[in-house]
mmCIF file of the N, C-alpha and C atoms, coordinates in Angstrom:
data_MODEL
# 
_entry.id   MODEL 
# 
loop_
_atom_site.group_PDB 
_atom_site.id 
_atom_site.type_symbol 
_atom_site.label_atom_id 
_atom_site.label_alt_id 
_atom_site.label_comp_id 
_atom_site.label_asym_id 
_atom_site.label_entity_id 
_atom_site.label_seq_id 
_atom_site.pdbx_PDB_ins_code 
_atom_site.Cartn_x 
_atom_site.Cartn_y 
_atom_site.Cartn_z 
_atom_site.occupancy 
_atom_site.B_iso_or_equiv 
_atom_site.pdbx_formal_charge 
_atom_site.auth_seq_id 
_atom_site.auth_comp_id 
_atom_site.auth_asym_id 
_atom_site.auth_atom_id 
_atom_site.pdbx_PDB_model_num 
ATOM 1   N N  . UNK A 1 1  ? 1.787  12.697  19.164  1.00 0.00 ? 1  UNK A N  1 
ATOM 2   C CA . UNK A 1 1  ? 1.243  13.245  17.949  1.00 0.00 ? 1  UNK A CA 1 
ATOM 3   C C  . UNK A 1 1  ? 0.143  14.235  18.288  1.00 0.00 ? 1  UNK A C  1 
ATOM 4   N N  . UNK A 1 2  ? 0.672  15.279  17.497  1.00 0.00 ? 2  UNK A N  1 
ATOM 5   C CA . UNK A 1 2  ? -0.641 16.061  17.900  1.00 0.00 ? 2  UNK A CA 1 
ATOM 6   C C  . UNK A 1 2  ? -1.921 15.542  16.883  1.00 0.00 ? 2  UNK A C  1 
ATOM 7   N N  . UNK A 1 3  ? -3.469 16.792  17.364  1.00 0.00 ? 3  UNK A N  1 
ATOM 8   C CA . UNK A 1 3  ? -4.521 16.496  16.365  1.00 0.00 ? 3  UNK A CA 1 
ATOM 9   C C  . UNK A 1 3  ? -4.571 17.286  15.029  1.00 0.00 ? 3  UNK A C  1 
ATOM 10  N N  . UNK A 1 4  ? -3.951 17.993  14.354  1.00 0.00 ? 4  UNK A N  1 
ATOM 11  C CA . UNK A 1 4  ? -3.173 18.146  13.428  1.00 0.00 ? 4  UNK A CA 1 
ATOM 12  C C  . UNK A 1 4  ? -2.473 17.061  12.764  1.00 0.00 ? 4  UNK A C  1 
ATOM 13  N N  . UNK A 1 5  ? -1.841 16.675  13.362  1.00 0.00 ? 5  UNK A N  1 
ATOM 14  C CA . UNK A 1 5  ? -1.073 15.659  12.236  1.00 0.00 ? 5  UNK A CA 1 
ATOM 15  C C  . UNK A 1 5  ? -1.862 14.330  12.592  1.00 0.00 ? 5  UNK A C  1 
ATOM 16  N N  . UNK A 1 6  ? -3.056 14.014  13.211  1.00 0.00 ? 6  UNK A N  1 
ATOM 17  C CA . UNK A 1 6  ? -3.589 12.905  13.245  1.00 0.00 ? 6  UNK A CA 1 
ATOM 18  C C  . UNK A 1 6  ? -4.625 13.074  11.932  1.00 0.00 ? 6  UNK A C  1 
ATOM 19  N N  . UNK A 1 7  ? -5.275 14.477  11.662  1.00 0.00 ? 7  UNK A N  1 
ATOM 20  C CA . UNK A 1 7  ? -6.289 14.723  10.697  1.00 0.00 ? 7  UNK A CA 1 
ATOM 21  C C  . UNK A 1 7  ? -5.229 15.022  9.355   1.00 0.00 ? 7  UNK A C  1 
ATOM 22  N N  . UNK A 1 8  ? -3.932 15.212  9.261   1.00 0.00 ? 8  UNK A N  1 
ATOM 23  C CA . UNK A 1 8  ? -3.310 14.956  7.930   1.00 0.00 ? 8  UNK A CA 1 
ATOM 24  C C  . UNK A 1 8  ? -2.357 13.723  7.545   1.00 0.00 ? 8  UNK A C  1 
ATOM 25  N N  . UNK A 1 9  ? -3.121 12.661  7.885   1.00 0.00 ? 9  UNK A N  1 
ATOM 26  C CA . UNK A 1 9  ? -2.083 11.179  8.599   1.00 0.00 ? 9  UNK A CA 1 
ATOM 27  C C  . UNK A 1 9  ? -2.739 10.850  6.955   1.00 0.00 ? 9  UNK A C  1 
ATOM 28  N N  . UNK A 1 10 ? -2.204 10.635  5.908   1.00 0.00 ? 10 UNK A N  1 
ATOM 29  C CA . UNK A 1 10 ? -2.491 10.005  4.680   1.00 0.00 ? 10 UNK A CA 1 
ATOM 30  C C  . UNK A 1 10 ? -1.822 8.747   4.455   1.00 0.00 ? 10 UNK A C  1 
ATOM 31  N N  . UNK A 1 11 ? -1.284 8.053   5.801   1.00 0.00 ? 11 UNK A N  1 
ATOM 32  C CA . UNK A 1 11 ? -0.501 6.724   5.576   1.00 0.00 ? 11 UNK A CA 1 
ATOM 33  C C  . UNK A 1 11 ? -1.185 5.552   4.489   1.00 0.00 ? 11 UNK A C  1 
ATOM 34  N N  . UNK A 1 12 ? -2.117 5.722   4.833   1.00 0.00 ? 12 UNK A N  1 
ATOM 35  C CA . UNK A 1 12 ? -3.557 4.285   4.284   1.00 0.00 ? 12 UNK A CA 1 
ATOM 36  C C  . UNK A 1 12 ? -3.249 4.526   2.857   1.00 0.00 ? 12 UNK A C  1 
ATOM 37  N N  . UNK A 1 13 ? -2.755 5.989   2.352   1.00 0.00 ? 13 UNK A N  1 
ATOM 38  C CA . UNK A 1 13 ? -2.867 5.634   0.573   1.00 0.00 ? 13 UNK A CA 1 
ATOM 39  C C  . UNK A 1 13 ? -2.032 4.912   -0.033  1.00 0.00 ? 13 UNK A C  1 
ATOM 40  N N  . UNK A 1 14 ? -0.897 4.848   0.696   1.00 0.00 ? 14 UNK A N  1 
ATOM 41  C CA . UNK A 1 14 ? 0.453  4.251   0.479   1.00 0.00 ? 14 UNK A CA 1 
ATOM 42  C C  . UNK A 1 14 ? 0.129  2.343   0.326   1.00 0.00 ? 14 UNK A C  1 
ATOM 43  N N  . UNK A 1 15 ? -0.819 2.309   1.388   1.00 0.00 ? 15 UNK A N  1 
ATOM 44  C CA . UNK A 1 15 ? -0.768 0.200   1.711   1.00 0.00 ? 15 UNK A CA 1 
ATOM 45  C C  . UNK A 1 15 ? -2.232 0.661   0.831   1.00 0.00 ? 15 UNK A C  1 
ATOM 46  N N  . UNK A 1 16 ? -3.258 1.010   0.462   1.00 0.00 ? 16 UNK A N  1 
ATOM 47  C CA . UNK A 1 16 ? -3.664 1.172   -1.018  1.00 0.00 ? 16 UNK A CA 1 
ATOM 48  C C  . UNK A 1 16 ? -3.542 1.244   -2.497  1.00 0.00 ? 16 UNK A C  1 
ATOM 49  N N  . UNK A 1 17 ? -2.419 2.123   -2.656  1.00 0.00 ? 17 UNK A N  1 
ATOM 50  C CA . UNK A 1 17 ? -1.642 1.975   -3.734  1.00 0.00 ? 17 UNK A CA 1 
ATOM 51  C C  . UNK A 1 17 ? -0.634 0.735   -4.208  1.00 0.00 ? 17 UNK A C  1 
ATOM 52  N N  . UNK A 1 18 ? -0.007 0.510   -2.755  1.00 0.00 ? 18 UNK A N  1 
ATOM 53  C CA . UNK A 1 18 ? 0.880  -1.172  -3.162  1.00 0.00 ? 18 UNK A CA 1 
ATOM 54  C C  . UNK A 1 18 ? -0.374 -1.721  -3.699  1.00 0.00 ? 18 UNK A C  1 
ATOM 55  N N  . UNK A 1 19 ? -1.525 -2.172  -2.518  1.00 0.00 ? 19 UNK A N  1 
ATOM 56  C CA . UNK A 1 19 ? -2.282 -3.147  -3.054  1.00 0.00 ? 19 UNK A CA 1 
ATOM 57  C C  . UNK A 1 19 ? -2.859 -3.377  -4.582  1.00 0.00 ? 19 UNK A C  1 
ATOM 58  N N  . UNK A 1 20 ? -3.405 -2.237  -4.349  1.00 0.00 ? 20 UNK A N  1 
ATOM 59  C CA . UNK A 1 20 ? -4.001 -2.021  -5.944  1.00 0.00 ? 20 UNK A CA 1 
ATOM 60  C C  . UNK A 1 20 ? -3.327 -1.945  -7.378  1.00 0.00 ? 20 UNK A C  1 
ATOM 61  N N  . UNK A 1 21 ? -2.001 -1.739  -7.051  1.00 0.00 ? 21 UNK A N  1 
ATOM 62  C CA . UNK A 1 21 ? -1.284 -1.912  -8.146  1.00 0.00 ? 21 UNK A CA 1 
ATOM 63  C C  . UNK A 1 21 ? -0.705 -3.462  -7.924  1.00 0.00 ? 21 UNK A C  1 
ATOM 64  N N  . UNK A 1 22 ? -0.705 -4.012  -7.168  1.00 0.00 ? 22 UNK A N  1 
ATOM 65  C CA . UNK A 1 22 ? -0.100 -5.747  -6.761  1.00 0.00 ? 22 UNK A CA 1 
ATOM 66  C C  . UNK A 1 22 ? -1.365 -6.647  -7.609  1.00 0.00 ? 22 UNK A C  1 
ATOM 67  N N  . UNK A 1 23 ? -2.948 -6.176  -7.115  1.00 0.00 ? 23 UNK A N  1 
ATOM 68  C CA . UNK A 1 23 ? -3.835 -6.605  -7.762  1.00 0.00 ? 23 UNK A CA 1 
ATOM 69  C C  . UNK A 1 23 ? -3.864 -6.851  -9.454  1.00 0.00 ? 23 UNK A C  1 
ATOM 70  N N  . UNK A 1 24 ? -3.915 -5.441  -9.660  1.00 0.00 ? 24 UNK A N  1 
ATOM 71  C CA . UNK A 1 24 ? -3.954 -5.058  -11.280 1.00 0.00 ? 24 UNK A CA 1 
ATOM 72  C C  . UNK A 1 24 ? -2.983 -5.894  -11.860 1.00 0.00 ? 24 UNK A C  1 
ATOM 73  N N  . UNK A 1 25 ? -1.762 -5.889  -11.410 1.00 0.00 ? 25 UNK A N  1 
ATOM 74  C CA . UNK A 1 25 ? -0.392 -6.480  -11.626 1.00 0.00 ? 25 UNK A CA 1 
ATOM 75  C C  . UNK A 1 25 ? -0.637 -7.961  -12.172 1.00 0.00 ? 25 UNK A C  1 
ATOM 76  N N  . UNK A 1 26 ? -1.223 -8.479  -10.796 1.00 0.00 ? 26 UNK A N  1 
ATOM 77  C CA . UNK A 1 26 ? -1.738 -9.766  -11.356 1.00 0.00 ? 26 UNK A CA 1 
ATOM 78  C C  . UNK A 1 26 ? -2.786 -9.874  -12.048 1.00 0.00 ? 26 UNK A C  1 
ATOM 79  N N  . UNK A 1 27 ? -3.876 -9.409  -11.952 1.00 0.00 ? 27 UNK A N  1 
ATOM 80  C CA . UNK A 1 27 ? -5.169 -9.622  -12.709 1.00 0.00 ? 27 UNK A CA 1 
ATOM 81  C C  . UNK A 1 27 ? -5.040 -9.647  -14.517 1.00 0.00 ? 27 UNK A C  1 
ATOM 82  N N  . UNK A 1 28 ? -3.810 -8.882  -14.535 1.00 0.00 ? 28 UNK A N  1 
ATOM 83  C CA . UNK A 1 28 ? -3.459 -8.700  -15.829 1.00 0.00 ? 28 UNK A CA 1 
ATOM 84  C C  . UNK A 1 28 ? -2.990 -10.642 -16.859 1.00 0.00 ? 28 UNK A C  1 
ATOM 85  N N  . UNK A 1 29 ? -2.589 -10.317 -15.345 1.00 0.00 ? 29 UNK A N  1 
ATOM 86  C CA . UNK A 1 29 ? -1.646 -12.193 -15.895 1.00 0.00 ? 29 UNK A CA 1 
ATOM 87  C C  . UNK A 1 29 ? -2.459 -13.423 -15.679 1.00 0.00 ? 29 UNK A C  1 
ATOM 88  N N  . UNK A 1 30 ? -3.046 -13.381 -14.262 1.00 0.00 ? 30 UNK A N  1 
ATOM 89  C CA . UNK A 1 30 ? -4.656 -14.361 -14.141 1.00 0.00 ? 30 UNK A CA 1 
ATOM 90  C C  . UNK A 1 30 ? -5.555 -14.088 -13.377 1.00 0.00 ? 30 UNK A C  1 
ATOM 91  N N  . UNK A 1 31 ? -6.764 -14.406 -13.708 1.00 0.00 ? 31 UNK A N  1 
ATOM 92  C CA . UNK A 1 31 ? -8.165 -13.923 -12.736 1.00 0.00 ? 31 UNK A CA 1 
ATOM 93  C C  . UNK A 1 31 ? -8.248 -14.899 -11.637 1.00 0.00 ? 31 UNK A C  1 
ATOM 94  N N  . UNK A 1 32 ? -7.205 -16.244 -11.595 1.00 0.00 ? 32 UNK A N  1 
ATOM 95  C CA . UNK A 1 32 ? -7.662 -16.848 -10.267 1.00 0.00 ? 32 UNK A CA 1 
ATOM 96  C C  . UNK A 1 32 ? -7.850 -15.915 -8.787  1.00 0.00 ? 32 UNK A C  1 
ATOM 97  N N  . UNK A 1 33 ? -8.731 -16.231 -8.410  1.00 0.00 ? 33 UNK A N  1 
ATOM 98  C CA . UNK A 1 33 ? -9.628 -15.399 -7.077  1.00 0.00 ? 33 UNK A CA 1 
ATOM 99  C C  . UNK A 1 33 ? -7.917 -15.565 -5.738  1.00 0.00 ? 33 UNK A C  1 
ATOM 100 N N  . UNK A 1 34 ? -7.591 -16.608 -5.880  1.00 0.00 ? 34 UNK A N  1 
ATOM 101 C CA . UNK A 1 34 ? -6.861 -17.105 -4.625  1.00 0.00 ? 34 UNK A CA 1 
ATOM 102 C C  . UNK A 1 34 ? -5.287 -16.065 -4.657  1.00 0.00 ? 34 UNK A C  1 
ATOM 103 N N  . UNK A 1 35 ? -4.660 -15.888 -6.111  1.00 0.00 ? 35 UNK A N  1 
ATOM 104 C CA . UNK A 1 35 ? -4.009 -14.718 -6.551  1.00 0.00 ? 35 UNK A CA 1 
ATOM 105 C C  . UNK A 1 35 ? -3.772 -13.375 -5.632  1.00 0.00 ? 35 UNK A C  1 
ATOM 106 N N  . UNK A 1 36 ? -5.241 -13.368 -6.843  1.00 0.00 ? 36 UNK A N  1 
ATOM 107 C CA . UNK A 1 36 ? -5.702 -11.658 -6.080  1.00 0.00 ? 36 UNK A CA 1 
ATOM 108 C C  . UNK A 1 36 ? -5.651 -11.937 -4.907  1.00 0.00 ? 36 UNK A C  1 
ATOM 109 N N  . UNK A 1 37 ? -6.285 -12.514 -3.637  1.00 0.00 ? 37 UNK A N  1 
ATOM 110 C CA . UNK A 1 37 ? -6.068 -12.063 -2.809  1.00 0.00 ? 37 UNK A CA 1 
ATOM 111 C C  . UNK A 1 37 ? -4.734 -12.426 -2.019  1.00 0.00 ? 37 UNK A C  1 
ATOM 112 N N  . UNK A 1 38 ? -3.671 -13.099 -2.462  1.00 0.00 ? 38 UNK A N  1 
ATOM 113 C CA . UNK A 1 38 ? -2.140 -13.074 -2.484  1.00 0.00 ? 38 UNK A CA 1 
ATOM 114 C C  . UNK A 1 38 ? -1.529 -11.795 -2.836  1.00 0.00 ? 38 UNK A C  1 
ATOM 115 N N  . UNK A 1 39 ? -1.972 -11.231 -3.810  1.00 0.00 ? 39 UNK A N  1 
ATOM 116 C CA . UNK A 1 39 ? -1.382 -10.557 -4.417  1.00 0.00 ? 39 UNK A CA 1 
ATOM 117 C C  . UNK A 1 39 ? -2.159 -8.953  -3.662  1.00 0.00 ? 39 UNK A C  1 
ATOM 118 N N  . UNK A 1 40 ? -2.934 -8.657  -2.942  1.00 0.00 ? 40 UNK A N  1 
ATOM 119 C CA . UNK A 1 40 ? -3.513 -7.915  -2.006  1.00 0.00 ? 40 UNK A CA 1 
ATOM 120 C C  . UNK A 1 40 ? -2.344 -8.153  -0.791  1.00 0.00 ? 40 UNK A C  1 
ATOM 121 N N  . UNK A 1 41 ? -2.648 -9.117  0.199   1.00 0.00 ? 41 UNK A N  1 
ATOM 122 C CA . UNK A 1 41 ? -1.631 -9.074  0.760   1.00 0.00 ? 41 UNK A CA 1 
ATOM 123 C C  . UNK A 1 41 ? 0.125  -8.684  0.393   1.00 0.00 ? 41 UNK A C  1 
ATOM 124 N N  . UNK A 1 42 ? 0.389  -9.091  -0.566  1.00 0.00 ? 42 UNK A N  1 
ATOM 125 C CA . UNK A 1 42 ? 2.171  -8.655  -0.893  1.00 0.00 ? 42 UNK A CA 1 
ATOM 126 C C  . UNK A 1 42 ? 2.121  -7.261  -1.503  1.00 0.00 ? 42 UNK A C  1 
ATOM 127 N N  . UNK A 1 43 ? 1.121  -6.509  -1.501  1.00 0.00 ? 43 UNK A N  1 
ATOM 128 C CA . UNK A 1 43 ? 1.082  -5.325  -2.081  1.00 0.00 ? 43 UNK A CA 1 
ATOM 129 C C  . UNK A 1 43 ? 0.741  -4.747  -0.793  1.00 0.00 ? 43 UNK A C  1 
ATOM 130 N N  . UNK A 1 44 ? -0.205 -4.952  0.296   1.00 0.00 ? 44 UNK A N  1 
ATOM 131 C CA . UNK A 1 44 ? 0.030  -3.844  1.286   1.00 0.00 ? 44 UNK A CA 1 
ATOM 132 C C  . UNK A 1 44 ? 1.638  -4.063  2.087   1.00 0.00 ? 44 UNK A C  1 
ATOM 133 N N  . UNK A 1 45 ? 1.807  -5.449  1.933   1.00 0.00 ? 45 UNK A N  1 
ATOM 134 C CA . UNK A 1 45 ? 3.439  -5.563  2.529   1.00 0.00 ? 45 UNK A CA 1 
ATOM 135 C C  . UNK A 1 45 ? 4.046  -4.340  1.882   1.00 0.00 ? 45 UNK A C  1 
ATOM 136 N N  . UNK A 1 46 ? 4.298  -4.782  0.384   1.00 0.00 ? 46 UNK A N  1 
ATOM 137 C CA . UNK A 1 46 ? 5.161  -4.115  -0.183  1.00 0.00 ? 46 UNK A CA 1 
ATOM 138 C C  . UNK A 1 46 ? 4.766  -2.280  -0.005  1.00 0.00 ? 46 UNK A C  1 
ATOM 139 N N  . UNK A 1 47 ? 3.852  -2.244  0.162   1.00 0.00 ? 47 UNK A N  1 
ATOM 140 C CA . UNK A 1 47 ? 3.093  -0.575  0.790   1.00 0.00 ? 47 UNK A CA 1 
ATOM 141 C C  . UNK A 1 47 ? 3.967  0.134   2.048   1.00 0.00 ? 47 UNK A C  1 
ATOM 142 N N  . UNK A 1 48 ? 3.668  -0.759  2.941   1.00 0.00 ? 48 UNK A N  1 
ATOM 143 C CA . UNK A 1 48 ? 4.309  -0.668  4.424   1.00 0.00 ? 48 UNK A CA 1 
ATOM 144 C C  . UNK A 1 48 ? 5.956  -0.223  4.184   1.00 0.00 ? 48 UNK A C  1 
ATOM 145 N N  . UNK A 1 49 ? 6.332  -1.385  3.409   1.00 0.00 ? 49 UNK A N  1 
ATOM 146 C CA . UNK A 1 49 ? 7.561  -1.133  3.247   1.00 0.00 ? 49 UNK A CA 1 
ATOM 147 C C  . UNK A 1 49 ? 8.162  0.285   2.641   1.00 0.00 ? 49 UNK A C  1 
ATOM 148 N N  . UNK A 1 50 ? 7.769  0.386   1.648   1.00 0.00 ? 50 UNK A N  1 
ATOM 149 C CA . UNK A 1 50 ? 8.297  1.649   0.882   1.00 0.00 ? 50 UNK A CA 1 
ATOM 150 C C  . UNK A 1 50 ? 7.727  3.024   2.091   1.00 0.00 ? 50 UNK A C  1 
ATOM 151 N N  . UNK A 1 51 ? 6.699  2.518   2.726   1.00 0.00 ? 51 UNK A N  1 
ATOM 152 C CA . UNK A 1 51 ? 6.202  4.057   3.655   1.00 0.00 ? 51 UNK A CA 1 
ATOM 153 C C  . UNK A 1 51 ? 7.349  4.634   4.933   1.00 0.00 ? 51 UNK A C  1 
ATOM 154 N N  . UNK A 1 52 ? 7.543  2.798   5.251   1.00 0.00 ? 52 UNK A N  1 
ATOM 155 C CA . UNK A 1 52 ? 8.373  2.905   6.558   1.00 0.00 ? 52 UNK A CA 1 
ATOM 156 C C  . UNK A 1 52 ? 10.033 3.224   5.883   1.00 0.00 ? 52 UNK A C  1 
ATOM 157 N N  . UNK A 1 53 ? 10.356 3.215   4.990   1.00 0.00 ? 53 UNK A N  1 
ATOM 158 C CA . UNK A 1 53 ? 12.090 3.005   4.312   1.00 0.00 ? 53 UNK A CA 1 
ATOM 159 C C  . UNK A 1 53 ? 11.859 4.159   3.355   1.00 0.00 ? 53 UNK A C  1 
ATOM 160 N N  . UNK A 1 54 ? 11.109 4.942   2.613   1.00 0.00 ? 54 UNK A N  1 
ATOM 161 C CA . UNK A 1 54 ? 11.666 5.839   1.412   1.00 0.00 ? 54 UNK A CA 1 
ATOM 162 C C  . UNK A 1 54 ? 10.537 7.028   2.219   1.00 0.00 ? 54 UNK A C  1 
ATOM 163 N N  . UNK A 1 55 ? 9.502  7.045   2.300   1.00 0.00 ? 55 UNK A N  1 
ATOM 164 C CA . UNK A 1 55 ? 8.642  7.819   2.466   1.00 0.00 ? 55 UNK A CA 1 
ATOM 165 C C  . UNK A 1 55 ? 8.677  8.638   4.392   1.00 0.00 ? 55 UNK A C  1 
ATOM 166 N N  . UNK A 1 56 ? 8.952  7.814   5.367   1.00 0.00 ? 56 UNK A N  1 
ATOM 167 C CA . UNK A 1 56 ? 9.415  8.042   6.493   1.00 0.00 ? 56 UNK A CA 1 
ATOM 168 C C  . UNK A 1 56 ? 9.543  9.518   7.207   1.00 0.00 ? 56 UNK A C  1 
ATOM 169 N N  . UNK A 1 57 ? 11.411 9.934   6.552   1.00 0.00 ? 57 UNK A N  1 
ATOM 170 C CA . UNK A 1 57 ? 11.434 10.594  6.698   1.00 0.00 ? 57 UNK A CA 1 
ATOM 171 C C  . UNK A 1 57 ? 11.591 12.047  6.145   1.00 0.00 ? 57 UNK A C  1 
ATOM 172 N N  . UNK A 1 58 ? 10.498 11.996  5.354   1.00 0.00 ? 58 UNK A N  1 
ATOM 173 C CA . UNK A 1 58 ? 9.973  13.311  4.345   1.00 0.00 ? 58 UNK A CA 1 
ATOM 174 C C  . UNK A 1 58 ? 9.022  14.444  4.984   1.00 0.00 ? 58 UNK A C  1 
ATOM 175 N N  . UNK A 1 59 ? 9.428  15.461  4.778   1.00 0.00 ? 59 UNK A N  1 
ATOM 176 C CA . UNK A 1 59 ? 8.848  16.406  5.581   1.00 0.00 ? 59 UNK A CA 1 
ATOM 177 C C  . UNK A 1 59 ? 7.487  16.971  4.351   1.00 0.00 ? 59 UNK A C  1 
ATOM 178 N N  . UNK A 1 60 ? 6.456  17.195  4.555   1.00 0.00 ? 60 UNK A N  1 
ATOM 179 C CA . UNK A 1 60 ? 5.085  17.753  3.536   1.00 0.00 ? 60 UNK A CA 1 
ATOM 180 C C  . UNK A 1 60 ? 4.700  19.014  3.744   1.00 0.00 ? 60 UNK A C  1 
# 
């Protein structure tokens, strides 16, 4: 990799966006604390996933 594509590497918004929408998702349905942070974890999963399988191999 060059330093170019290390300073336009926007991977992190992707396992941000799962999360934060996995959060909201639940918070909507219950405020238990133990949830959210379930629901943090299966949202950067689910992040990873869609980056590595739909997002991959897209050229910007």
């Amino acid at each position: 990799m060059s330093n170019s594509e290390n300073k336009n590497n926007f991977d992190w918004v992707w396992y941000v966006m799962g999360m934060l929408a996995f959060v909201l998702a639940v918070s909507a349905v219950t405020l238990h604390i133990g949830y959210l942070f379930l629901a943090a974890i299966i949202g950067l999963i689910f992040g990873g996933v869609f980056l590595n399988t739909i997002v991959k191999g897209r050229e910007y």
